[in-house]
N, C-alpha and C positions, 0 to 999 in steps of 0.2 A: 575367703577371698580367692577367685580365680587367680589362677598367672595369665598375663596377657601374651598372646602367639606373635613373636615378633613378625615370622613367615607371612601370617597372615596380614599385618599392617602392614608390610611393604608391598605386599601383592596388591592392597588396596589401592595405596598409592601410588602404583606405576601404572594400575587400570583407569585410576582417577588421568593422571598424568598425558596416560595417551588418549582418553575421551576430551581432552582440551585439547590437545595438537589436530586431535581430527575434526572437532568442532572449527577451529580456527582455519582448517587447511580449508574445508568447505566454504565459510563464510568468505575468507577470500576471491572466491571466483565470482562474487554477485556484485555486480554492478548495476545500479540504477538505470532504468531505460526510463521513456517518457512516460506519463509529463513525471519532470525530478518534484523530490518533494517539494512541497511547501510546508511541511512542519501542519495540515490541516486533513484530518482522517476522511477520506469519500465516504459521502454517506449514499450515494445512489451511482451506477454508473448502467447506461441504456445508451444503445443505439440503435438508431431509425432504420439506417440499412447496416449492409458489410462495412460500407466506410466512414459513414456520419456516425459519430455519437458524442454524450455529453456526459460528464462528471458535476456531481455538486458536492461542494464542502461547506464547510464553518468561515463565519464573514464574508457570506455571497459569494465564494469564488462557484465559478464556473466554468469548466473545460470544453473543449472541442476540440474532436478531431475531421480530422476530412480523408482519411488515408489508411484506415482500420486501425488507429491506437499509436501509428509507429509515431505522429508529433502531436502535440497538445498546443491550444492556444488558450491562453485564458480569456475570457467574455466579459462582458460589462453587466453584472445582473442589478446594479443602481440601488443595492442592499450593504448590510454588513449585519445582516441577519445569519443563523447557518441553514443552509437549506439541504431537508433531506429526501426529498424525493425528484425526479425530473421526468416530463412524457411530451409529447409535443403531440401539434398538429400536421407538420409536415416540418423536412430539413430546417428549415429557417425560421419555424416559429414554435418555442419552447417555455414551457408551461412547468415553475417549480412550485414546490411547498415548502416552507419551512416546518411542517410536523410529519 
């Protein structure tokens, strides 16, 4: 049987120690911007120009923006399907899939 390196478990431990203070320090600074979650994974996100675009998730949600991403609105997609693709014809007229 080896002897165990005390040296070396504390070393571990204090590398362990500060890779969680540093993870924690970073995760601190992120704050959710638009759109906040909804607890529903994008399955497609596209837009038409620089400021129109659309997100689709799970139970028909639907996003829109009109301003490049910075506010989201959610859309009436008349589903509760998850849709994962979205392409349109023009700004206002928008064409999803559910597969």
């Amino acid at each position: 049987m080896t002897p165990r390196n005390p040296m070396k478990k504390s070393l571990s431990s204090i590398l362990f120690l500060l890779f969680i203070l540093h993870v924690q320090t970073i995760s601190a600074q992120w704050t959710w911007q638009n759109p906040l979650p909804n607890a529903h994974p994008l399955w497609s996100v596209t837009f038409v120009n620089e400021n129109t675009g659309y997100t689709t998730s799970d139970l028909g949600t639907i996003k829109r923006t009109d301003d490049g991403g910075q506010t989201w609105t959610i859309q009436n997609s008349g589903t509760t399907n998850t849709l994962r693709d979205v392409s349109f014809a023009d700004t206002d007229q928008v064409l999803t899939s559910k597969r």
